[in-house]
Chimera marker file (.cmm) of the C-alpha trace (Angstrom):
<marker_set name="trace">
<marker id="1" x="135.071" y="94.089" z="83.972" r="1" g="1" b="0" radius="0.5"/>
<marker id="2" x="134.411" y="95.322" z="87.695" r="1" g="1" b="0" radius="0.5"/>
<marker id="3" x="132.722" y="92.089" z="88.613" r="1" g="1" b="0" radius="0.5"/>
<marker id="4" x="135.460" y="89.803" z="87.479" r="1" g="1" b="0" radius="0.5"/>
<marker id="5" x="138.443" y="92.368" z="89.412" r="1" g="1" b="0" radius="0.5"/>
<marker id="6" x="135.802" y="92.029" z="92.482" r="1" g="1" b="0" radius="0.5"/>
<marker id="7" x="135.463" y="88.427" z="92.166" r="1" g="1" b="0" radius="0.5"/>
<marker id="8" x="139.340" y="87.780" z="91.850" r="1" g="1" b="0" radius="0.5"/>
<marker id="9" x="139.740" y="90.156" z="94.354" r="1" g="1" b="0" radius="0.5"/>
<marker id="10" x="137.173" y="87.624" z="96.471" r="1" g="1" b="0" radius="0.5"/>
<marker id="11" x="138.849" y="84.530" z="95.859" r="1" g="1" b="0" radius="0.5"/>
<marker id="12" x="142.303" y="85.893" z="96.507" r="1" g="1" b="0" radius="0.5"/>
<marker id="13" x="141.527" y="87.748" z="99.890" r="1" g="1" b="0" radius="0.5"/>
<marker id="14" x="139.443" y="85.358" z="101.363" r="1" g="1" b="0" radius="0.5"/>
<marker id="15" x="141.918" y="82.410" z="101.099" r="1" g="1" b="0" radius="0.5"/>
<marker id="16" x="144.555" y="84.375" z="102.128" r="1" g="1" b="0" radius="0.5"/>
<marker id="17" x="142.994" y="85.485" z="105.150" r="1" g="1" b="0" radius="0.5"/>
<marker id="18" x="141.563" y="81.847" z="106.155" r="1" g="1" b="0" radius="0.5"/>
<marker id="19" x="145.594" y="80.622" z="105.271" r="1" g="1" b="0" radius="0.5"/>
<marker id="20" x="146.615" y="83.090" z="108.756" r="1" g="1" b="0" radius="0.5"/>
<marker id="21" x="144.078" y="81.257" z="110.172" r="1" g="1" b="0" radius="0.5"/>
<marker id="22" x="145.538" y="77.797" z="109.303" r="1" g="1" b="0" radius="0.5"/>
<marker id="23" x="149.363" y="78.766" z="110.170" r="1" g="1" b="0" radius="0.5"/>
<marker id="24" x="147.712" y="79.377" z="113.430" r="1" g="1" b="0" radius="0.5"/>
<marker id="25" x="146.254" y="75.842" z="113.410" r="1" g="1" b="0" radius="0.5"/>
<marker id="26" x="149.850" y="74.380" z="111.976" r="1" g="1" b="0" radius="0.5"/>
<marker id="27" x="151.452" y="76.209" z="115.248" r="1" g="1" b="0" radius="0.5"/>
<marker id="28" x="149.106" y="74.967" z="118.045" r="1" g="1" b="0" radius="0.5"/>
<marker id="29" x="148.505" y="71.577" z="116.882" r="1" g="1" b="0" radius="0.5"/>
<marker id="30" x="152.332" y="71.016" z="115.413" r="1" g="1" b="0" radius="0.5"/>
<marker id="31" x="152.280" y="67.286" z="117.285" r="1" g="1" b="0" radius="0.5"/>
<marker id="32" x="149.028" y="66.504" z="116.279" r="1" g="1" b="0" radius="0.5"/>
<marker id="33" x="149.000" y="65.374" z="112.479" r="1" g="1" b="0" radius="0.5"/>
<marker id="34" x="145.829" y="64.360" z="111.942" r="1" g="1" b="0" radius="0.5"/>
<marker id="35" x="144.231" y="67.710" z="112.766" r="1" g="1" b="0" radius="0.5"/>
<marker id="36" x="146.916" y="69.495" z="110.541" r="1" g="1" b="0" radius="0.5"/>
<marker id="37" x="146.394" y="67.925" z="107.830" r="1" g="1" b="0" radius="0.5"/>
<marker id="38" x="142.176" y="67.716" z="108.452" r="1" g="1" b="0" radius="0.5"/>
<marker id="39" x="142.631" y="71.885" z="108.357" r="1" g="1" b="0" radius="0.5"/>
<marker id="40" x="144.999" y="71.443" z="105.075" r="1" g="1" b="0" radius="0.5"/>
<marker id="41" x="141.984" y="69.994" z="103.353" r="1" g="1" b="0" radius="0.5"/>
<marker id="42" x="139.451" y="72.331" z="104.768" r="1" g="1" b="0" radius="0.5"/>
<marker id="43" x="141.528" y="74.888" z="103.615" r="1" g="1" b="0" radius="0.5"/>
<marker id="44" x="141.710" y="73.668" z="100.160" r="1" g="1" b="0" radius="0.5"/>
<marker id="45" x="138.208" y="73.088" z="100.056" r="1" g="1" b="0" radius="0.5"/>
<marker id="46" x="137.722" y="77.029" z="100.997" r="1" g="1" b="0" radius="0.5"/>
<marker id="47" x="140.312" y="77.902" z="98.264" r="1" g="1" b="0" radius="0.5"/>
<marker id="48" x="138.369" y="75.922" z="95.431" r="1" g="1" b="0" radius="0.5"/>
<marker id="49" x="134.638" y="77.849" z="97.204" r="1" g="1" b="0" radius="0.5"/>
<marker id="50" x="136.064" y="81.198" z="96.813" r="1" g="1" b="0" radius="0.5"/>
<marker id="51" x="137.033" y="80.657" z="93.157" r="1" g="1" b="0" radius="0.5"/>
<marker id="52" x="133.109" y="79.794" z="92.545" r="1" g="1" b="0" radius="0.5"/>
<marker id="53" x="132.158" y="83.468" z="92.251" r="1" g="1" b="0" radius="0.5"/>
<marker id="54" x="134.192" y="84.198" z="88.884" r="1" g="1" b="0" radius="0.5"/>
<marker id="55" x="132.132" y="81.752" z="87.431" r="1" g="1" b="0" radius="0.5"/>
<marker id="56" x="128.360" y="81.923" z="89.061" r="1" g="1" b="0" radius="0.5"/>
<marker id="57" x="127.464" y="85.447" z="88.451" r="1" g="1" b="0" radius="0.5"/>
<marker id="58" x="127.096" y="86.627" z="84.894" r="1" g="1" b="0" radius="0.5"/>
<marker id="59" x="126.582" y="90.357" z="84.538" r="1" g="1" b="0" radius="0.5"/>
<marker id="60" x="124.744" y="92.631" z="81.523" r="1" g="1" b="0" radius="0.5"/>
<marker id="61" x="124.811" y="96.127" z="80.705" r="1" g="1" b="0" radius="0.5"/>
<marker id="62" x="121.889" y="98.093" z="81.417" r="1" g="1" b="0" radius="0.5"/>
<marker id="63" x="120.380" y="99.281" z="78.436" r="1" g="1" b="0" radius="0.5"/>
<marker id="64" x="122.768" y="101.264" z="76.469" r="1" g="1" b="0" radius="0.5"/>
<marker id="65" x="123.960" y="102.842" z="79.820" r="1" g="1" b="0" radius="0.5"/>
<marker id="66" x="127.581" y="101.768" z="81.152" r="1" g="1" b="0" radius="0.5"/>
<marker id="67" x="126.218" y="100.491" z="84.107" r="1" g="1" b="0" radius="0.5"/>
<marker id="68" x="125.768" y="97.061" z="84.674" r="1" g="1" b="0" radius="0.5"/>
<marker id="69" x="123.722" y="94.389" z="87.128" r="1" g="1" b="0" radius="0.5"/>
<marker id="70" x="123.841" y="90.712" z="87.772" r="1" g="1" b="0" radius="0.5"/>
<marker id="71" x="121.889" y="88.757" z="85.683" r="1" g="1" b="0" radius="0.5"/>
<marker id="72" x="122.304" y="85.328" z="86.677" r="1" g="1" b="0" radius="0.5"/>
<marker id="73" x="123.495" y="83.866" z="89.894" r="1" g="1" b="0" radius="0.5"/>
<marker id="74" x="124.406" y="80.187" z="89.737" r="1" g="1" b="0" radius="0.5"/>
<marker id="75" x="122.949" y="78.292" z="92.840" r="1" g="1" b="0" radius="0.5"/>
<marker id="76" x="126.717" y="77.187" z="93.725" r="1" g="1" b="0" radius="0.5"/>
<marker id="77" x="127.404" y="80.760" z="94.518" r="1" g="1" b="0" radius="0.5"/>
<marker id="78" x="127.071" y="80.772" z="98.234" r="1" g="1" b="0" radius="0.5"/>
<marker id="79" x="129.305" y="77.732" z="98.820" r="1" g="1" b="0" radius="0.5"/>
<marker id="80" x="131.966" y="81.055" z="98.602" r="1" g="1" b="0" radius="0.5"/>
<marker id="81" x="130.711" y="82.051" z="101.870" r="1" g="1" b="0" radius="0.5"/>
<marker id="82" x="129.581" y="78.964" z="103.660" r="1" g="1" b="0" radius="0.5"/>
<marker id="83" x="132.358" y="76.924" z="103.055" r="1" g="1" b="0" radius="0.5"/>
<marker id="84" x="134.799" y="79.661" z="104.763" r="1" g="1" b="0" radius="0.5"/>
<marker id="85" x="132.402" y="80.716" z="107.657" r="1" g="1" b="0" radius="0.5"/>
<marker id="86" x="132.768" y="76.338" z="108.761" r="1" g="1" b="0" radius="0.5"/>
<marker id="87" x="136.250" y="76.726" z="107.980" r="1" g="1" b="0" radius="0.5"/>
<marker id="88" x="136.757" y="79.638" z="110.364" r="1" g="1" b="0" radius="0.5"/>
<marker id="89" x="134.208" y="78.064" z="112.935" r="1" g="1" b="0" radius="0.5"/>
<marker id="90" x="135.827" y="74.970" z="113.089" r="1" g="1" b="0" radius="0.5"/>
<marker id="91" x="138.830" y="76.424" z="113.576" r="1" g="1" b="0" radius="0.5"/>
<marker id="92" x="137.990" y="78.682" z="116.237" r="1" g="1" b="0" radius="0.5"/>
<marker id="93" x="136.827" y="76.419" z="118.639" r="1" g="1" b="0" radius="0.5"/>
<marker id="94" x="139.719" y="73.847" z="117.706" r="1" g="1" b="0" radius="0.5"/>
<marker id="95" x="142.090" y="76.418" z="119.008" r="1" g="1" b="0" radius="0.5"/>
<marker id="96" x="139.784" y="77.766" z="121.775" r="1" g="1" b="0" radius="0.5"/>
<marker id="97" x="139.320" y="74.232" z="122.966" r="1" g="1" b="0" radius="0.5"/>
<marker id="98" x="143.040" y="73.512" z="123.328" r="1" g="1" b="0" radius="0.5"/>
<marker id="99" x="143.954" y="76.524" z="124.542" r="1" g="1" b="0" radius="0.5"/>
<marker id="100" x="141.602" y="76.304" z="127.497" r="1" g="1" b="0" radius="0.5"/>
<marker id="101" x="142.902" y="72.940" z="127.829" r="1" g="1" b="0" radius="0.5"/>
<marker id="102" x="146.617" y="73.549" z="128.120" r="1" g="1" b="0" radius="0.5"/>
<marker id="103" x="145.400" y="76.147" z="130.614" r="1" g="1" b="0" radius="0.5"/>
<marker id="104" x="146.202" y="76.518" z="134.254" r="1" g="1" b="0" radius="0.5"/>
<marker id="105" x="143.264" y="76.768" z="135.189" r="1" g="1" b="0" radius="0.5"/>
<marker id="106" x="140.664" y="74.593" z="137.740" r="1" g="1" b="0" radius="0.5"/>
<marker id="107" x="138.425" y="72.722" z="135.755" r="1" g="1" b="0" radius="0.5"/>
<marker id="108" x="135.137" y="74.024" z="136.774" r="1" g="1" b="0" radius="0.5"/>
<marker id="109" x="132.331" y="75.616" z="134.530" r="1" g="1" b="0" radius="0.5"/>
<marker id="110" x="133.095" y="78.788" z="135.884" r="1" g="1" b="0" radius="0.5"/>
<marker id="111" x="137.007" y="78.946" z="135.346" r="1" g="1" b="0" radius="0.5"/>
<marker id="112" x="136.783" y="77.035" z="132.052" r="1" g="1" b="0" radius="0.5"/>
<marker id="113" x="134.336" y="80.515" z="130.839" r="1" g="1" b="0" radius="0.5"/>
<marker id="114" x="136.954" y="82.577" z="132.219" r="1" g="1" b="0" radius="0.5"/>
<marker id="115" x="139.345" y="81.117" z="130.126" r="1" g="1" b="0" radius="0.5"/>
<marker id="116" x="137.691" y="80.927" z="127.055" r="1" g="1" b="0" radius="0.5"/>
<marker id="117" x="135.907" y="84.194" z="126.497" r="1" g="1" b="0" radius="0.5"/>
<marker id="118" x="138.773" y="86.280" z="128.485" r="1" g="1" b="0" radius="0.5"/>
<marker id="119" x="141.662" y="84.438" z="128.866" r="1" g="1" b="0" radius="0.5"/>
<marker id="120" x="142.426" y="83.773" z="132.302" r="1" g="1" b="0" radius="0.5"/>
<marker id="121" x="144.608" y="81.736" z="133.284" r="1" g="1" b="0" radius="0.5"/>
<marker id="122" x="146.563" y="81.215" z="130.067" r="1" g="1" b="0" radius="0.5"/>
<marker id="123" x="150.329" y="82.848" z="129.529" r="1" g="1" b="0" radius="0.5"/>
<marker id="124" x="150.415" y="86.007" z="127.662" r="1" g="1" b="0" radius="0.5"/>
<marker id="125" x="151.265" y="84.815" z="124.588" r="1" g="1" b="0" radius="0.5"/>
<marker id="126" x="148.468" y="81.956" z="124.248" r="1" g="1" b="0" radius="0.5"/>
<marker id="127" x="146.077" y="85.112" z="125.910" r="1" g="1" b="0" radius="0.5"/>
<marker id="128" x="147.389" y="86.950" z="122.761" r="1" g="1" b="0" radius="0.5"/>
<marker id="129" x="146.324" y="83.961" z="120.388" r="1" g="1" b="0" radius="0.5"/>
<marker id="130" x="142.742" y="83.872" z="121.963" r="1" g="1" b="0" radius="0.5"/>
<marker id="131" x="142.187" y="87.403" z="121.944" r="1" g="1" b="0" radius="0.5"/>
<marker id="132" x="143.285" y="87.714" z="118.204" r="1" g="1" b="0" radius="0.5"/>
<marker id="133" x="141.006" y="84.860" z="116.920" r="1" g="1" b="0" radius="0.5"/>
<marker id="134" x="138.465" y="85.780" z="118.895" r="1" g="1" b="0" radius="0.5"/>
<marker id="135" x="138.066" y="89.608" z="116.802" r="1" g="1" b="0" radius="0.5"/>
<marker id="136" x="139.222" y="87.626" z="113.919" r="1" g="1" b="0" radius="0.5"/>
<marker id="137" x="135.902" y="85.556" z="114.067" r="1" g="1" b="0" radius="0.5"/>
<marker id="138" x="133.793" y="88.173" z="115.367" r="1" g="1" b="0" radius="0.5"/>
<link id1="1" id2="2" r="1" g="1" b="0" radius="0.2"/>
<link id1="2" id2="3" r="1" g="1" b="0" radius="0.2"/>
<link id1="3" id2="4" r="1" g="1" b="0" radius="0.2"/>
<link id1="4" id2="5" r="1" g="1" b="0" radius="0.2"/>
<link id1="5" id2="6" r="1" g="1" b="0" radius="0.2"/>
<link id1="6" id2="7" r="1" g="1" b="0" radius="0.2"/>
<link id1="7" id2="8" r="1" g="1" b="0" radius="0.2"/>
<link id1="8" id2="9" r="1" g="1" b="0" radius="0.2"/>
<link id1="9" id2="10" r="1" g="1" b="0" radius="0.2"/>
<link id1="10" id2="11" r="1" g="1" b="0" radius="0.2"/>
<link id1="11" id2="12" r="1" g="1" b="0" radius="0.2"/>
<link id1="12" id2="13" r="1" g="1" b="0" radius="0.2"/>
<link id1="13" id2="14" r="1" g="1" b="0" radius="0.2"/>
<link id1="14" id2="15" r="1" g="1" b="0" radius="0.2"/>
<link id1="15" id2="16" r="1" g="1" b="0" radius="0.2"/>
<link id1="16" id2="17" r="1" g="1" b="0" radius="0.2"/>
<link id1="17" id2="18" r="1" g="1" b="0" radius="0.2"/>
<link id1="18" id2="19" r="1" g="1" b="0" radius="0.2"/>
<link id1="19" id2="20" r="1" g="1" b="0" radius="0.2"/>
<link id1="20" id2="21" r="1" g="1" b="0" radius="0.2"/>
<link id1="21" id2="22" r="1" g="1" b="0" radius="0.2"/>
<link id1="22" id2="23" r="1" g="1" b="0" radius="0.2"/>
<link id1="23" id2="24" r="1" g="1" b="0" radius="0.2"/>
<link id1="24" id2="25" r="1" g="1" b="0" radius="0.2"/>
<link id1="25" id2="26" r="1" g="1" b="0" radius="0.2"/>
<link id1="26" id2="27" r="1" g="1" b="0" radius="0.2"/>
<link id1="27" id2="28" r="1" g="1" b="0" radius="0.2"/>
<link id1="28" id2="29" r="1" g="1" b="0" radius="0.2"/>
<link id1="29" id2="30" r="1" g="1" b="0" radius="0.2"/>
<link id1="30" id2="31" r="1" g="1" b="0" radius="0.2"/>
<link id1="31" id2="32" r="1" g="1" b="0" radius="0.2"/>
<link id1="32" id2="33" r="1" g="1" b="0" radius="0.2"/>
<link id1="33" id2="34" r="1" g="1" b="0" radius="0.2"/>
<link id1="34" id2="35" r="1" g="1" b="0" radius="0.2"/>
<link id1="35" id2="36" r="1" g="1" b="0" radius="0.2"/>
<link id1="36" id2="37" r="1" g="1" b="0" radius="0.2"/>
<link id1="37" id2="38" r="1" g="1" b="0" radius="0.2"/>
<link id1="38" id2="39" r="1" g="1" b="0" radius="0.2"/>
<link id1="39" id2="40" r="1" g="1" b="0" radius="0.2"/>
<link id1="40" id2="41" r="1" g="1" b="0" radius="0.2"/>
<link id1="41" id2="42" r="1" g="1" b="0" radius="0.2"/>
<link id1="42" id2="43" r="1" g="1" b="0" radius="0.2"/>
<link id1="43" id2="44" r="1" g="1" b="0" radius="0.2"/>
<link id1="44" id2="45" r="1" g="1" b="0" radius="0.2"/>
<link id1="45" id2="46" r="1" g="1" b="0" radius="0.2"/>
<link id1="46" id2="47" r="1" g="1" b="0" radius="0.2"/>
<link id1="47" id2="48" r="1" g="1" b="0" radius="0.2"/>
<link id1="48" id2="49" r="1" g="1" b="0" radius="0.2"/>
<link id1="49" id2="50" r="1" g="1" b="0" radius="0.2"/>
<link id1="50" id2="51" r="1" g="1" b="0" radius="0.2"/>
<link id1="51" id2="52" r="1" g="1" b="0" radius="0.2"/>
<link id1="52" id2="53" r="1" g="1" b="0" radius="0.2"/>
<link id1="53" id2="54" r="1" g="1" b="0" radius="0.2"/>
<link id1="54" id2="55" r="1" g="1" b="0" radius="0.2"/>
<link id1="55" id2="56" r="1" g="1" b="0" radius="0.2"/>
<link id1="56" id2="57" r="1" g="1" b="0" radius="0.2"/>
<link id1="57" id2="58" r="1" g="1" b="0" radius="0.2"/>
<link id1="58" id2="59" r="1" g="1" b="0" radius="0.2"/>
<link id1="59" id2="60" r="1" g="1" b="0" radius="0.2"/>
<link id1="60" id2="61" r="1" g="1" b="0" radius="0.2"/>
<link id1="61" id2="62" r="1" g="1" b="0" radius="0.2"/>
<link id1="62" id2="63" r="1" g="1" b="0" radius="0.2"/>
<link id1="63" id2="64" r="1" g="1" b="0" radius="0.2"/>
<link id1="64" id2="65" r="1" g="1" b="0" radius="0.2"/>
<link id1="65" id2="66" r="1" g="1" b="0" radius="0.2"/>
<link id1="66" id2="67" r="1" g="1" b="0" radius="0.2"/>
<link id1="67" id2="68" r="1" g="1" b="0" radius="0.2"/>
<link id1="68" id2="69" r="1" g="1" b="0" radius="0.2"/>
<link id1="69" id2="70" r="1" g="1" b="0" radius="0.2"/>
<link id1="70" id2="71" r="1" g="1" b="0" radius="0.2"/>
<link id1="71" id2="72" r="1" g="1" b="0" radius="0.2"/>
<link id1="72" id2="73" r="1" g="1" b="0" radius="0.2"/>
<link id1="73" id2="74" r="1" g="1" b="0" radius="0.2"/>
<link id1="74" id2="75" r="1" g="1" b="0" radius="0.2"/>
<link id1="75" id2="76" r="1" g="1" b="0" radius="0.2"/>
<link id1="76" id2="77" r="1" g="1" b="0" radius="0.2"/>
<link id1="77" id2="78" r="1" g="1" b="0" radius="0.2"/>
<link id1="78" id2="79" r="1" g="1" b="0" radius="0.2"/>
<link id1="79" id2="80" r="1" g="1" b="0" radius="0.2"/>
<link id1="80" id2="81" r="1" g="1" b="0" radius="0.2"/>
<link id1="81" id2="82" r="1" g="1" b="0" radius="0.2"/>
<link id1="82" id2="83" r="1" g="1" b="0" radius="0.2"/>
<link id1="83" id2="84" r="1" g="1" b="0" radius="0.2"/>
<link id1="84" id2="85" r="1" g="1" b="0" radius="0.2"/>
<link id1="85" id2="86" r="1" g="1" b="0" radius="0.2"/>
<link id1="86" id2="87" r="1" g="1" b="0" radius="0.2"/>
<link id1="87" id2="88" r="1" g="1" b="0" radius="0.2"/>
<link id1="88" id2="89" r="1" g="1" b="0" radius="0.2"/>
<link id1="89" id2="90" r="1" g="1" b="0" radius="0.2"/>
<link id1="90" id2="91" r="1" g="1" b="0" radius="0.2"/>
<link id1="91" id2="92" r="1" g="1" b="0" radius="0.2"/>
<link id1="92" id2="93" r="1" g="1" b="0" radius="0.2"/>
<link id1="93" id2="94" r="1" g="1" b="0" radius="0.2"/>
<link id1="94" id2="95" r="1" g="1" b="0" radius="0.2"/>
<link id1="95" id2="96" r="1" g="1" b="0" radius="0.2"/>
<link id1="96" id2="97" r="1" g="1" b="0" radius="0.2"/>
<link id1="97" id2="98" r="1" g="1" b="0" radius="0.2"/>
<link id1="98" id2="99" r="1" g="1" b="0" radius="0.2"/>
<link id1="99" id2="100" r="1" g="1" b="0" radius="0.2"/>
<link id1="100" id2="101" r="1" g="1" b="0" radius="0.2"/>
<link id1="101" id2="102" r="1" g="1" b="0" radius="0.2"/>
<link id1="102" id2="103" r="1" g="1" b="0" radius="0.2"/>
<link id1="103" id2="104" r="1" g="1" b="0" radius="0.2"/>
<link id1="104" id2="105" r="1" g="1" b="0" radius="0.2"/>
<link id1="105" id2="106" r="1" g="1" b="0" radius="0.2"/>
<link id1="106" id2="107" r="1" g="1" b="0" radius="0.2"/>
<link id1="107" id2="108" r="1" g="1" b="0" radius="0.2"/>
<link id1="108" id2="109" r="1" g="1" b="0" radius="0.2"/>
<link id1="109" id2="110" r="1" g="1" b="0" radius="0.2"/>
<link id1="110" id2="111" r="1" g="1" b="0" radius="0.2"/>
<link id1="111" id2="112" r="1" g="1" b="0" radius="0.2"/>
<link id1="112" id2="113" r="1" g="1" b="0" radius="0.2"/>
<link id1="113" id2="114" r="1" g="1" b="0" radius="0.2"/>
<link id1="114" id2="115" r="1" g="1" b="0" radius="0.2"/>
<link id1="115" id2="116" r="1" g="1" b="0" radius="0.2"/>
<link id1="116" id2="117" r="1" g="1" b="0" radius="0.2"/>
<link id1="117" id2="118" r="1" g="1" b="0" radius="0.2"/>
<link id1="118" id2="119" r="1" g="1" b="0" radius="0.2"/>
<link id1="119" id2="120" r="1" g="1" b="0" radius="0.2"/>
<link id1="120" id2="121" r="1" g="1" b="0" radius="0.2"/>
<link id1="121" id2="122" r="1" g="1" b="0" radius="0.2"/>
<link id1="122" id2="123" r="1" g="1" b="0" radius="0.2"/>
<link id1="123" id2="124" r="1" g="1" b="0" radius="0.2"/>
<link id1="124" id2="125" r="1" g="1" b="0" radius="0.2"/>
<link id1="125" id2="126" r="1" g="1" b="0" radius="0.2"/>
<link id1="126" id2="127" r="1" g="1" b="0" radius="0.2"/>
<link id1="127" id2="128" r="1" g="1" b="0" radius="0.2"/>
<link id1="128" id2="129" r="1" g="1" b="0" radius="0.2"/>
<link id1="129" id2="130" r="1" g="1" b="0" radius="0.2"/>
<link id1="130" id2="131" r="1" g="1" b="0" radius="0.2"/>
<link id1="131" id2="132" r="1" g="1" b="0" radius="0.2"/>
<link id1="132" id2="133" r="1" g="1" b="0" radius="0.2"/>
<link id1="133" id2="134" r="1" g="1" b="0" radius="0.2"/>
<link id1="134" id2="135" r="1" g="1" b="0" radius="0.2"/>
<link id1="135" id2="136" r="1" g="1" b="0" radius="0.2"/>
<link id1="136" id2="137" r="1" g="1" b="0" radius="0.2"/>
<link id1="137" id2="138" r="1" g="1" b="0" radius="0.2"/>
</marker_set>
């Protein structure tokens, strides 16, 4: 019972969170189709991986206690974690990447790390947008 309210639990936060992730996509790329809908279909894809879980673990009581321990973990299982961790990833630097190129800033090695790990050079709101995905990913 607790490992399939855990595992729904799992497939319904995880989504959700990578779909904050996406709007964020939708809003910085909004003229570029192509990547839009390229992140729709990731995101999909990390909506059907985080369902995997109710399915790939099987539990059993132990002994005639009421405690109980996984049994039997389907080889499928981690595509719950890997698909969202290149879901975020891609993302990240997607966003990173056109942030720093809508940037003010020169376009030397040393300015384009400035803008990319803290921001410079950007307005405060796309600053804002950095800052959040970058704690967001880390």
């Amino acid at each position: 019972m607790l490992k399939n309210f855990l595992a729904v639990g799992f497939s319904v936060a995880v989504p959700s969170t990578s779909l904050l992730f996406f709007f964020r996509v939708r809003a910085v790329f909004d003229r570029d189709p192509w990547i839009v809908y390229f992140f729709a279909i990731l995101w999909l894809a990390v909506l059907v991986a985080c369902a995997t879980p109710i399915a790939a673990i099987r539990v059993a009581h132990i002994g005639p206690t009421n405690y109980c321990m996984n049994v039997d973990i389907m080889s499928y299982a981690d595509t719950a974690v890997i698909v969202p961790l290149i879901n975020d990833t891609l993302i990240f630097i997607a966003i990173t990447l056109r942030l720093w190129y809508n940037s003010s800033a020169p376009r030397t090695v040393k300015d384009g790390v400035r803008v990319v790990i803290f921001g410079n050079h950007l307005p405060v709101f796309s600053r804002a947008i950095l800052q959040d995905g970058q704690v967001y990913y880390l």
